[in-house]
N, C-alpha and C positions, 0 to 999 in steps of 0.2 A: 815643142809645144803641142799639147793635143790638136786634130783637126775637126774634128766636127761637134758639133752641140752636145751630145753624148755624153763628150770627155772632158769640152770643155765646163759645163755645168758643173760639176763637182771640183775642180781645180779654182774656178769661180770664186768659191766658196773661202781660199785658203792663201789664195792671191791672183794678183791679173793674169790672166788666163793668153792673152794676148800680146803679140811682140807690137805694140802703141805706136812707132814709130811708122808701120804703112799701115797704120789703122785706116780701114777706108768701110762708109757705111750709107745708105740710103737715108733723104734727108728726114722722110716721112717717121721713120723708125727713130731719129735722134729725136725728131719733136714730140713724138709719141710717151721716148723713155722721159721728154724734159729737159733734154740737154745736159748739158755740164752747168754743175753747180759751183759752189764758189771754193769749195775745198779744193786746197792746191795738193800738189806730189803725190797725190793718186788719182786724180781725178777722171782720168782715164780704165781704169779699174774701176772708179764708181758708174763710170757711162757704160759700163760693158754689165755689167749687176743689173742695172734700172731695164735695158735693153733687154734683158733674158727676161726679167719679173712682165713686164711687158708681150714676151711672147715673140720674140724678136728671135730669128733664126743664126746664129752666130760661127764661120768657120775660119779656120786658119787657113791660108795657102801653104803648102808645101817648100815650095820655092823661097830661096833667099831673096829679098826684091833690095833691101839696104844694107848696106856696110856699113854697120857704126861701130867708131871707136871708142872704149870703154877705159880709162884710166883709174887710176886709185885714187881721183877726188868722190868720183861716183859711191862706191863704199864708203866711206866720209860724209857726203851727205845725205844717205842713209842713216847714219847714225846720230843728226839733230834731233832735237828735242821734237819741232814741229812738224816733222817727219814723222814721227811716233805717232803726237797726238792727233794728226790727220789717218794716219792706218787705223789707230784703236776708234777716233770716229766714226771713221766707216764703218768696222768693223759693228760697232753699234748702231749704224743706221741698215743694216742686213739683219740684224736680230729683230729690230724693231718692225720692220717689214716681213718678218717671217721665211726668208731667205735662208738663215743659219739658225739654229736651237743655242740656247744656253750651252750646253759642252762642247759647240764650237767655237759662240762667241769666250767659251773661257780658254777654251784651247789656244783661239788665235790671237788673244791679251798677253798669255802666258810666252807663247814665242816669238812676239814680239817685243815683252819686255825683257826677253832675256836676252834676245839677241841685242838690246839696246845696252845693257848692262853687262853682256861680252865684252872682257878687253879685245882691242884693235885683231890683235894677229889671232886669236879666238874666232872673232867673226869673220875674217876673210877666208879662214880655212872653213865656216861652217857656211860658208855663201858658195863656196866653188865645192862644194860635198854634194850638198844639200839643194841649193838655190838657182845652180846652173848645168843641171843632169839633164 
């Protein structure tokens, strides 16, 4: 994961920028961005977008702080329907706020429907290529 604002700003842009899991943030800065809203399965990715539009200074720690274990239901439900149309949401509430231009909000519709429209063994080999470098 990128570390500092820099890196993470543009990764922002294209997915969660953040490993969510020790997400840890100042409260003033959550009420600031507005909190979390009601969109589920990324909604963390949306607090971290609102955060930055806001002015909100954003870094990774270096350090491993959790060990989470990742099975192959995780990629599965990646690949629901509601899953999508909460990404492509997003995706359009960062256009709409001027966060992404048009050839990103098309870029990132595009590779999210395809990746939705990958057969199974397709997308795990373009998740651990791609997704997890």
């Amino acid at each position: 994961m990128p570390l500092y604002s820099k890196d993470i700003i543009p990764r922002s842009k294209w997915r969660n920028p953040i490993n969510h899991v020790t997400l840890m943030f100042r409260r003033e800065s959550y009420y600031k961005a507005g909190g979390y809203s009601s969109l589920r399965s990324c909604e963390d990715w949306e607090l971290i977008v609102k955060m930055l539009t806001k002015g909100s200074v954003i870094i990774n720690i270096p350090e491993i702080l959790v060990k989470v274990r990742v099975g192959n239901n995780m990629l599965k439900q990646r690949r629901f329907f509601v899953h999508l149309k909460n990404e492509l949401s997003l995706c359009y509430k960062m256009y709409r706020v001027n966060y992404i231009g048009l050839f990103q909000l098309s870029a990132n519709i595009l590779l999210r429907l395809g990746a939705y429209i990958f057969p199974s063994y397709l997308f795990q080999i373009y998740y651990k290529i791609f997704l997890r470098n």
